[in-house]
ZAPA-268705 format. One record per residue: x, y, z of N, C-alpha, C in turn; residue number from 1. Coordinates in pm, whole numbers, plus 50000, padded with zeros to 5 digits. Each point is the difference from the previous one (the first is absolute). Layout:
BEGIN
<rec><n_u>X</n_u><n_v>Y</n_v><n_w>Z</n_w><ca_u>X</ca_u><ca_v>Y</ca_v><ca_w>Z</ca_w><c_u>X</c_u><c_v>Y</c_v><c_w>Z</c_w><resi>NUM</resi></rec>
...
***
This chain:
BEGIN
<rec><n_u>55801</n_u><n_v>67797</n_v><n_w>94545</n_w><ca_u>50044</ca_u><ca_v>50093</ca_v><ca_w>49898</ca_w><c_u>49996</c_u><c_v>49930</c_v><c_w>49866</c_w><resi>1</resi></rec>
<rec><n_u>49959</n_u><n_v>50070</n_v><n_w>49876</n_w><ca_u>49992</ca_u><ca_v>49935</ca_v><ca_w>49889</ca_w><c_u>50141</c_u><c_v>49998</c_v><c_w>49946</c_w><resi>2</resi></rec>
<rec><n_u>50070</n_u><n_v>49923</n_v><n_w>49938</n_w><ca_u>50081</ca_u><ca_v>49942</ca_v><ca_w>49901</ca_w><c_u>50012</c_u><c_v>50014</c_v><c_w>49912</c_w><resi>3</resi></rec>
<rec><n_u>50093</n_u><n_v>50083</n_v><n_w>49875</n_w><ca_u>49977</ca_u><ca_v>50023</ca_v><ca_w>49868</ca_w><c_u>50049</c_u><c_v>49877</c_v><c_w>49930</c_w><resi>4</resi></rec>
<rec><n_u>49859</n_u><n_v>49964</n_v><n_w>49917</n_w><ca_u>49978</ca_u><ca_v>49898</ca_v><ca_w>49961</ca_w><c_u>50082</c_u><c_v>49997</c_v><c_w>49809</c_w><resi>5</resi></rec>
<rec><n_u>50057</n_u><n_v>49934</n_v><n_w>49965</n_w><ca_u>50084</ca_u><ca_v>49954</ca_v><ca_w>49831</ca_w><c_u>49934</c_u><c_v>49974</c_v><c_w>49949</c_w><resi>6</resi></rec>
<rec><n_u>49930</n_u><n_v>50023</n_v><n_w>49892</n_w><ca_u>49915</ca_u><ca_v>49898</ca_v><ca_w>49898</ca_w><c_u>50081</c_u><c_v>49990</c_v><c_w>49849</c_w><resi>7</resi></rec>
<rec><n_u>50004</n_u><n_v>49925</n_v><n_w>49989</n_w><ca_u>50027</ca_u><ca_v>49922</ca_v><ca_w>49866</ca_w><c_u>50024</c_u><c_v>50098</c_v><c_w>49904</c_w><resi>8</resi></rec>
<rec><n_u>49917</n_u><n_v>50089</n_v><n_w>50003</n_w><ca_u>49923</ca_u><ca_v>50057</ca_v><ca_w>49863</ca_w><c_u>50030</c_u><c_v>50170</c_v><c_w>50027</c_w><resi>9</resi></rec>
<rec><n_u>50070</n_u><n_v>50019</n_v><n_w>50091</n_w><ca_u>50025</ca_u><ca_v>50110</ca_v><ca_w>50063</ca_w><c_u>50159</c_u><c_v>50088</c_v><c_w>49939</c_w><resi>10</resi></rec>
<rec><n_u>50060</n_u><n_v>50100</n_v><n_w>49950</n_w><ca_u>50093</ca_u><ca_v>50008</ca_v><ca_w>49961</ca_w><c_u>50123</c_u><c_v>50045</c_v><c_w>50164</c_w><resi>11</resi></rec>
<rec><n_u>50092</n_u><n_v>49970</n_v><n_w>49928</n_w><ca_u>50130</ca_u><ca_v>50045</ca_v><ca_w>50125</ca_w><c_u>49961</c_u><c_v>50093</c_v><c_w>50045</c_w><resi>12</resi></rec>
<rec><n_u>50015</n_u><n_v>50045</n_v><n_w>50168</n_w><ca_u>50027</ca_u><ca_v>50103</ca_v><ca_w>50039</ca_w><c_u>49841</c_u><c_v>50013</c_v><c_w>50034</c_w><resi>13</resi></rec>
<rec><n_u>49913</n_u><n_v>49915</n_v><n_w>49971</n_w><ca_u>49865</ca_u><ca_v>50012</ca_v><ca_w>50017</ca_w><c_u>49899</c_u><c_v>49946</c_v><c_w>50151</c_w><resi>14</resi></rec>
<rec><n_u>49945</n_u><n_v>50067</n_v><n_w>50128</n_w><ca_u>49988</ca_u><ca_v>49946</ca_v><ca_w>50115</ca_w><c_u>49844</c_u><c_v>49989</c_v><c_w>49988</c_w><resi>15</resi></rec>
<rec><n_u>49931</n_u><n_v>49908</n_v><n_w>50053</n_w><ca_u>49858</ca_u><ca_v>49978</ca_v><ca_w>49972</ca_w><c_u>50005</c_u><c_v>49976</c_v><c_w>50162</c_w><resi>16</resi></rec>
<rec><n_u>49892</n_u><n_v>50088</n_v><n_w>50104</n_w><ca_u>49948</ca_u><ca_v>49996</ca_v><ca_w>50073</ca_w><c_u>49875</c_u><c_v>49961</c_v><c_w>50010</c_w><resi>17</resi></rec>
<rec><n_u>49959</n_u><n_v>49883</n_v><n_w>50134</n_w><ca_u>49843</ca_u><ca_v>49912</ca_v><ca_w>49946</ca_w><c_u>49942</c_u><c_v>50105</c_v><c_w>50144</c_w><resi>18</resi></rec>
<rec><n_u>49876</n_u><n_v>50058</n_v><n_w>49957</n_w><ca_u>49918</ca_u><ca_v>50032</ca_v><ca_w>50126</ca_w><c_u>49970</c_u><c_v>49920</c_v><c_w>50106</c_w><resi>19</resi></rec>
<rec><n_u>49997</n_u><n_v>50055</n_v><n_w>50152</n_w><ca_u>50036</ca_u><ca_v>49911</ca_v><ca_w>50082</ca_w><c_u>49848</c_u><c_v>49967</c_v><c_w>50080</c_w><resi>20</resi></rec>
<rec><n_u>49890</n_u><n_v>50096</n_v><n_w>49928</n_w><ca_u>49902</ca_u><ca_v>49973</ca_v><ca_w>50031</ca_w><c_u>49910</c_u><c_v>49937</c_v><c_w>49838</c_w><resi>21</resi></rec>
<rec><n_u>50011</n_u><n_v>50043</n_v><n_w>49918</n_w><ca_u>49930</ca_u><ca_v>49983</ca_v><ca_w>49885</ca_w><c_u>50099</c_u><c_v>49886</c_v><c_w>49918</c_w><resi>22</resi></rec>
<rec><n_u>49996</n_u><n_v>49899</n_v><n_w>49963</n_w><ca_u>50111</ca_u><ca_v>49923</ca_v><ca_w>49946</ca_w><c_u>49995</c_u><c_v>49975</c_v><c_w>49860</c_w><resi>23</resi></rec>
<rec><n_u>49909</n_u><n_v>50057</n_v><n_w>49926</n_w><ca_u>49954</ca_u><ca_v>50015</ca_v><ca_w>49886</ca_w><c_u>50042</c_u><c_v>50157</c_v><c_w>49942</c_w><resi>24</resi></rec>
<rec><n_u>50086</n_u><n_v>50063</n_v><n_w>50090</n_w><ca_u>50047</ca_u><ca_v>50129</ca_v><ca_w>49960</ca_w><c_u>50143</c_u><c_v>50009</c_v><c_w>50015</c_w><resi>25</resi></rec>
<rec><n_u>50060</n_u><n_v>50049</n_v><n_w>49925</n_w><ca_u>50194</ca_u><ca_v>50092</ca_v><ca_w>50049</ca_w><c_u>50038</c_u><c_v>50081</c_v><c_w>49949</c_w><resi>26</resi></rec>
<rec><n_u>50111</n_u><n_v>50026</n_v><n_w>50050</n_w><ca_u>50096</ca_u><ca_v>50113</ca_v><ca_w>49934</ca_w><c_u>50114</c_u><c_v>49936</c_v><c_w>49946</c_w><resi>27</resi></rec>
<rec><n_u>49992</n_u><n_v>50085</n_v><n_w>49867</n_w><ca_u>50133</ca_u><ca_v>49954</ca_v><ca_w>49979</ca_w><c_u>50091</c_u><c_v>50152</c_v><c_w>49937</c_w><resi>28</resi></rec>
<rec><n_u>50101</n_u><n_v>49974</n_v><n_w>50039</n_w><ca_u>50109</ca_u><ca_v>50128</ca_v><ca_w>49998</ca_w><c_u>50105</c_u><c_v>49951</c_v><c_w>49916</c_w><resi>29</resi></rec>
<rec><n_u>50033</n_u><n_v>50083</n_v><n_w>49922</n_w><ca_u>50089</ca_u><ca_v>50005</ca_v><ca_w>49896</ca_w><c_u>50111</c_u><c_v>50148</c_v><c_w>49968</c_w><resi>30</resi></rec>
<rec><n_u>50107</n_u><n_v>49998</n_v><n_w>49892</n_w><ca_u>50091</ca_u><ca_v>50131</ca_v><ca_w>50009</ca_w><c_u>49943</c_u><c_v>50028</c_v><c_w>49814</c_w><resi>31</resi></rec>
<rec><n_u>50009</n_u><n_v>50108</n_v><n_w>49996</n_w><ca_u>50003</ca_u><ca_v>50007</ca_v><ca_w>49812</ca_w><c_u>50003</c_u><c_v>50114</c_v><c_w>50014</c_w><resi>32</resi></rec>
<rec><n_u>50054</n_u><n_v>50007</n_v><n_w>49819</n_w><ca_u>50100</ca_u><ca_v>50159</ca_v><ca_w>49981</ca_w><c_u>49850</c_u><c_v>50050</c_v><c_w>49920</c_w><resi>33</resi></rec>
<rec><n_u>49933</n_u><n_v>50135</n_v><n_w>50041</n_w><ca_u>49936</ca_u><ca_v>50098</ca_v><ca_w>49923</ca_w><c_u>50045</c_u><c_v>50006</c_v><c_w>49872</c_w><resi>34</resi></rec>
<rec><n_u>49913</n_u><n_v>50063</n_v><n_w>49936</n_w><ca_u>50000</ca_u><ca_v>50045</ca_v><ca_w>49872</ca_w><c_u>50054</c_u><c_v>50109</c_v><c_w>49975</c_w><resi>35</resi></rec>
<rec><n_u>50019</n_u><n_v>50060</n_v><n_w>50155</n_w><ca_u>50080</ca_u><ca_v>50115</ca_v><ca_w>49963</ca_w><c_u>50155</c_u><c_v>49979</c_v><c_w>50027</c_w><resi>36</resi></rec>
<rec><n_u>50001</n_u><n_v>49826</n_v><n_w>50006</n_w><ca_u>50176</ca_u><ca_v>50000</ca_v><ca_w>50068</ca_w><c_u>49982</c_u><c_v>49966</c_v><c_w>50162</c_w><resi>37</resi></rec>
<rec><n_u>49910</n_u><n_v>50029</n_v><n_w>50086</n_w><ca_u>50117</ca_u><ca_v>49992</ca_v><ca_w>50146</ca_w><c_u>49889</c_u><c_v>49876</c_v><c_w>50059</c_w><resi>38</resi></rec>
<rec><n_u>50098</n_u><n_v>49950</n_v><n_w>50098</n_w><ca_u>49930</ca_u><ca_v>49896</ca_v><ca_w>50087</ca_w><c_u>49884</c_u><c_v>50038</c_v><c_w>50030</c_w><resi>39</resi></rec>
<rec><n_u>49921</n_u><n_v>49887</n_v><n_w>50011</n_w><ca_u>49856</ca_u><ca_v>50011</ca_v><ca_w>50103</ca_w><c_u>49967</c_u><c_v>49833</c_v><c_w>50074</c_w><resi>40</resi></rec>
<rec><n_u>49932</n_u><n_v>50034</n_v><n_w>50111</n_w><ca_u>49917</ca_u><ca_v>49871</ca_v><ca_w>50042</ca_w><c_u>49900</c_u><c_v>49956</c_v><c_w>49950</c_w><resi>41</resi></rec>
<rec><n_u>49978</n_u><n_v>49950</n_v><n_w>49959</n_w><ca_u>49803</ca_u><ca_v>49950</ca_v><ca_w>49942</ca_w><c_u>49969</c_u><c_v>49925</c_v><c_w>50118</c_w><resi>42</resi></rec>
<rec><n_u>49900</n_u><n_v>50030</n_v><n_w>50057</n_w><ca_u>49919</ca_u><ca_v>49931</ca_v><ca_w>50126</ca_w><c_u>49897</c_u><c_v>49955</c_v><c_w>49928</c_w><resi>43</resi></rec>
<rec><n_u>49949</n_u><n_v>49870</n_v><n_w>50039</n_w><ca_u>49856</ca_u><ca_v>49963</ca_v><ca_w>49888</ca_w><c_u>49946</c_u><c_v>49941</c_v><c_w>50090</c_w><resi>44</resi></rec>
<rec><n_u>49851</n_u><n_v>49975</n_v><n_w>50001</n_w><ca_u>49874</ca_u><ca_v>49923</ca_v><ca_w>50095</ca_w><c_u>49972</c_u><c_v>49901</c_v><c_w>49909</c_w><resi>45</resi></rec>
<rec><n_u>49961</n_u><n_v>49922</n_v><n_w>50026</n_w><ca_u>49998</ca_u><ca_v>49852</ca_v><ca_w>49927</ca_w><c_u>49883</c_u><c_v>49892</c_v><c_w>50041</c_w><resi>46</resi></rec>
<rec><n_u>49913</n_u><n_v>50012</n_v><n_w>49963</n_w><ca_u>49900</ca_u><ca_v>49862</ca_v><ca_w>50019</ca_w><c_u>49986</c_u><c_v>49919</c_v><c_w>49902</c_w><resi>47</resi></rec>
<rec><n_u>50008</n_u><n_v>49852</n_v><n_w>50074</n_w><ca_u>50069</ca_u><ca_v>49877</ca_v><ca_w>49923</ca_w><c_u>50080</c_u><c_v>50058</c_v><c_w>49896</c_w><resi>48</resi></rec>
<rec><n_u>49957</n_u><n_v>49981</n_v><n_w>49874</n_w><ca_u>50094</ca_u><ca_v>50055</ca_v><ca_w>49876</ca_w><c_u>49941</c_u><c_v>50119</c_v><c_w>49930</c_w><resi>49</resi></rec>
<rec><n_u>49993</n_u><n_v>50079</n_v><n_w>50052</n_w><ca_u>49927</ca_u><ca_v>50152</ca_v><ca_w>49950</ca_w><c_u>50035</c_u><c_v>50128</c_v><c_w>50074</c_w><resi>50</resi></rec>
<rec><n_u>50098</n_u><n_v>50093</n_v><n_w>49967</n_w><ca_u>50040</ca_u><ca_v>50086</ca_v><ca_w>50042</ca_w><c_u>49861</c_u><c_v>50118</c_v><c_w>50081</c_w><resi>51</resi></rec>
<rec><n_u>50027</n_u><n_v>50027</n_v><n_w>50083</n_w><ca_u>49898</ca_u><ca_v>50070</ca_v><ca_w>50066</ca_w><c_u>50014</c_u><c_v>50156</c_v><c_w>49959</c_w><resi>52</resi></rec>
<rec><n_u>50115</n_u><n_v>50016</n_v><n_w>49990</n_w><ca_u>50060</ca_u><ca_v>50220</ca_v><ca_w>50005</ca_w><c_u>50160</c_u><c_v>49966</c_v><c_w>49992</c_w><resi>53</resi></rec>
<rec><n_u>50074</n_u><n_v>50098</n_v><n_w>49986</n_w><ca_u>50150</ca_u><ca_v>50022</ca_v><ca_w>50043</ca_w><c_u>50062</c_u><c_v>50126</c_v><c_w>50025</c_w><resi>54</resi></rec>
<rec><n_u>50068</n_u><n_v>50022</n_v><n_w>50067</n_w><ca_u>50077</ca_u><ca_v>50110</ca_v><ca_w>50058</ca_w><c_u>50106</c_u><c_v>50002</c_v><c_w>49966</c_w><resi>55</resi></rec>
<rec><n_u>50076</n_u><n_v>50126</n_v><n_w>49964</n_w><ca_u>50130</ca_u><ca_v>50017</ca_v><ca_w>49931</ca_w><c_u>50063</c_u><c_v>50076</c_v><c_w>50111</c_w><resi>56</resi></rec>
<rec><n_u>50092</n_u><n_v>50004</n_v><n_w>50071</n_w><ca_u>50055</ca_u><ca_v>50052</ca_v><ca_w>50090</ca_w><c_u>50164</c_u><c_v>50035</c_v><c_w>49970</c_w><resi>57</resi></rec>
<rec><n_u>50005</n_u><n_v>50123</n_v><n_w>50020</n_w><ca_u>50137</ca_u><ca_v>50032</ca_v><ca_w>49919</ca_w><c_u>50131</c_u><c_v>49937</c_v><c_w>50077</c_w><resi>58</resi></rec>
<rec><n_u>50114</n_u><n_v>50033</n_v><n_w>49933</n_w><ca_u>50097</ca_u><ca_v>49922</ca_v><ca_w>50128</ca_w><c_u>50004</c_u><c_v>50045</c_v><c_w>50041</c_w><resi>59</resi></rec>
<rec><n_u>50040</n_u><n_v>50202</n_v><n_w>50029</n_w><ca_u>50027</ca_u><ca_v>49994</ca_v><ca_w>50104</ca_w><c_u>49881</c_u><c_v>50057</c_v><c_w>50119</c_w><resi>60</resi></rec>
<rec><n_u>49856</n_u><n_v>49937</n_v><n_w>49963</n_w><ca_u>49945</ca_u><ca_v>49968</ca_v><ca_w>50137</ca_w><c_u>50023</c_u><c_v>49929</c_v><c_w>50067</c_w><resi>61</resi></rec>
<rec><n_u>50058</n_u><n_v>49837</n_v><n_w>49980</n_w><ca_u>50006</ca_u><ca_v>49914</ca_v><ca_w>50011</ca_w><c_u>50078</c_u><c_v>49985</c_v><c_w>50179</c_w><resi>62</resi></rec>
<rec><n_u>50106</n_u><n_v>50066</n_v><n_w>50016</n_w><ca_u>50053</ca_u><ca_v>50024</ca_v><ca_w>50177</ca_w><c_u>49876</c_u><c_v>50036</c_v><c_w>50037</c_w><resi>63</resi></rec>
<rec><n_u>49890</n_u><n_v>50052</n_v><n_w>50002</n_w><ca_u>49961</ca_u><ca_v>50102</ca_v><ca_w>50042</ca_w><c_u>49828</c_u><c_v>49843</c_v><c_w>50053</c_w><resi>64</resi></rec>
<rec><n_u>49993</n_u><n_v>49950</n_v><n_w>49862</n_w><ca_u>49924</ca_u><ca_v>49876</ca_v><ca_w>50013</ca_w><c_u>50026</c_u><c_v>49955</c_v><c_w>50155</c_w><resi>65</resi></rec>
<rec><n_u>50169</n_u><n_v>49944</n_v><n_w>49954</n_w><ca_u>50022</ca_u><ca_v>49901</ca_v><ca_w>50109</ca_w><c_u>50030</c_u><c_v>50029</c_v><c_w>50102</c_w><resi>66</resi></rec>
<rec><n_u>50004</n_u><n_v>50141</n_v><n_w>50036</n_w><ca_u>50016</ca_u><ca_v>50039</ca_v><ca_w>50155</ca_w><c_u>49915</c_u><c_v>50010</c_v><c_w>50060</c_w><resi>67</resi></rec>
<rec><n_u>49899</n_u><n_v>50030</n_v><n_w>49934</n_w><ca_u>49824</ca_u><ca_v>50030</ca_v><ca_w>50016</ca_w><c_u>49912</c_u><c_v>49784</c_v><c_w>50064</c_w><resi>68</resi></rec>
<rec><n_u>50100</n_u><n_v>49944</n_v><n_w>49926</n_w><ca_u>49981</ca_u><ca_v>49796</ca_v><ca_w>50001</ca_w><c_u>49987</c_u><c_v>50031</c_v><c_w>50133</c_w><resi>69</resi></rec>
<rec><n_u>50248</n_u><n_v>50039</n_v><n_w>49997</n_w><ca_u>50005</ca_u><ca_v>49936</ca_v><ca_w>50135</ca_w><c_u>49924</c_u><c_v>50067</c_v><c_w>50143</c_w><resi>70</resi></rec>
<rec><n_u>50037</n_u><n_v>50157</n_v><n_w>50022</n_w><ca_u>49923</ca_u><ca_v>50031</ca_v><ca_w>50072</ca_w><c_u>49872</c_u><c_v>49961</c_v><c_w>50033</c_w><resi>71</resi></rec>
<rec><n_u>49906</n_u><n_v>49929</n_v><n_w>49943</n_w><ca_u>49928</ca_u><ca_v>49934</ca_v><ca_w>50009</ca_w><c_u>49911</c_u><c_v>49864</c_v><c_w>50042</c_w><resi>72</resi></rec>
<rec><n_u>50188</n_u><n_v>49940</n_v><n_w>49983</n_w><ca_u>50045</ca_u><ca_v>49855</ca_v><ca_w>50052</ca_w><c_u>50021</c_u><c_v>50051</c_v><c_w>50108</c_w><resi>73</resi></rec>
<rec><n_u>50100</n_u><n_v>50049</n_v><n_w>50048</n_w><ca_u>50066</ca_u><ca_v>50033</ca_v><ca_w>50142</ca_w><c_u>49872</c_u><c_v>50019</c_v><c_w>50101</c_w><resi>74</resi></rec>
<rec><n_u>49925</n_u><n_v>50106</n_v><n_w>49921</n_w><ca_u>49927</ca_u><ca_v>50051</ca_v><ca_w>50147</ca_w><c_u>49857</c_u><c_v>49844</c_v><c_w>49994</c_w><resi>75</resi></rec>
<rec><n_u>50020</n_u><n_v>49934</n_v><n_w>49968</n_w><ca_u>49909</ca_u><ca_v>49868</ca_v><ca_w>49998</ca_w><c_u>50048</c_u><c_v>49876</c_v><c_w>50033</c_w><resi>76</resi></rec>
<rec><n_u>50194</n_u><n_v>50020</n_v><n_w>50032</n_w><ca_u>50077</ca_u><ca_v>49922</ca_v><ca_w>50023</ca_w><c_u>49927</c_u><c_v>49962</c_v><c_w>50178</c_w><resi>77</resi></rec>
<rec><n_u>49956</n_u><n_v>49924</n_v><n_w>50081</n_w><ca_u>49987</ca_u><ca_v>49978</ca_v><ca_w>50118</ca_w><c_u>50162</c_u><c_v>49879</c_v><c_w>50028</c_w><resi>78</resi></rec>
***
């Protein structure tokens, strides 16, 4: 399982996931307030130091994310 990795250069609250096949790629996940005011996730793709795309995911998708993880984990749990 990959490890969310700290970098230096990374602000609080900030998780950098390294691809577990490509190691020259990650994710990194972060919280920030819209422009219109309300929470969001920023999901970003990352090779070496060059943002690939990002995804804004509202909060409250966010249960909806991680039930979607775990169910996912579980049924792969042996």
């Amino acid at each position: 399982m990959t490890a969310p990795v700290r970098q230096a250069h990374m602000p609080e609250g900030t998780a950098c996931f390294l691809d577990a096949d490509r190691h020259d790629r990650a994710l990194v996940v972060r919280w920030e307030t819209s422009e219109t005011g309300s929470d969001i996730v920023i999901l970003s793709l990352w090779r070496a130091n060059e943002c690939l795309g990002t995804f804004r995911l509202a909060r409250d998708e966010v249960a909806s994310l991680l039930t979607t993880l775990s169910a996912g984990l579980a049924a792969t749990t042996r």
